[in-house]
N, C-alpha and C positions, 0 to 999 in steps of 0.2 A: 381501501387503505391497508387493509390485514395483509395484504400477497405485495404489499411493497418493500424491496430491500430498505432496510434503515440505515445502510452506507453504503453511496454507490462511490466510485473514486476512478475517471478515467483518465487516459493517456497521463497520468504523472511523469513528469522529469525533476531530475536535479543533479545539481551540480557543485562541485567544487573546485576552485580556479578552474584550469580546465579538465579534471576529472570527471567525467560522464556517470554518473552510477546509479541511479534510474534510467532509465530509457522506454516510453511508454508504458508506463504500468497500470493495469488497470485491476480491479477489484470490487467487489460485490457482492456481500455478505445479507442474508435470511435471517428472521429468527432462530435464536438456537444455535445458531454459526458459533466455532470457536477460533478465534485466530489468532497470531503469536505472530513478532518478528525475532527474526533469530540474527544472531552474526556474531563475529569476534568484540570483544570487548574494546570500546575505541573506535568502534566501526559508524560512529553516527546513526542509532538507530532511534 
């Protein structure tokens, strides 16, 4: 269990009406990992 990611996240989608703004996303973070979303303010993060 030590060498397993603690988030694994794959093919994500989303959408608004019909704006696409994911499109398979995938992710997978290690111990120690640091991550961050970033975007315009307003941007639904």
């Amino acid at each position: 269990m030590a060498d397993q990611a603690p988030l694994i996240c794959r093919d994500i989608h989303k959408t608004f009406d019909q704006l696409e703004v994911l499109k398979g996303i995938s992710l997978e973070t290690r111990k120690g990992d640091v991550v961050s979303l970033i975007g315009s303010s307003g941007s639904g993060k």
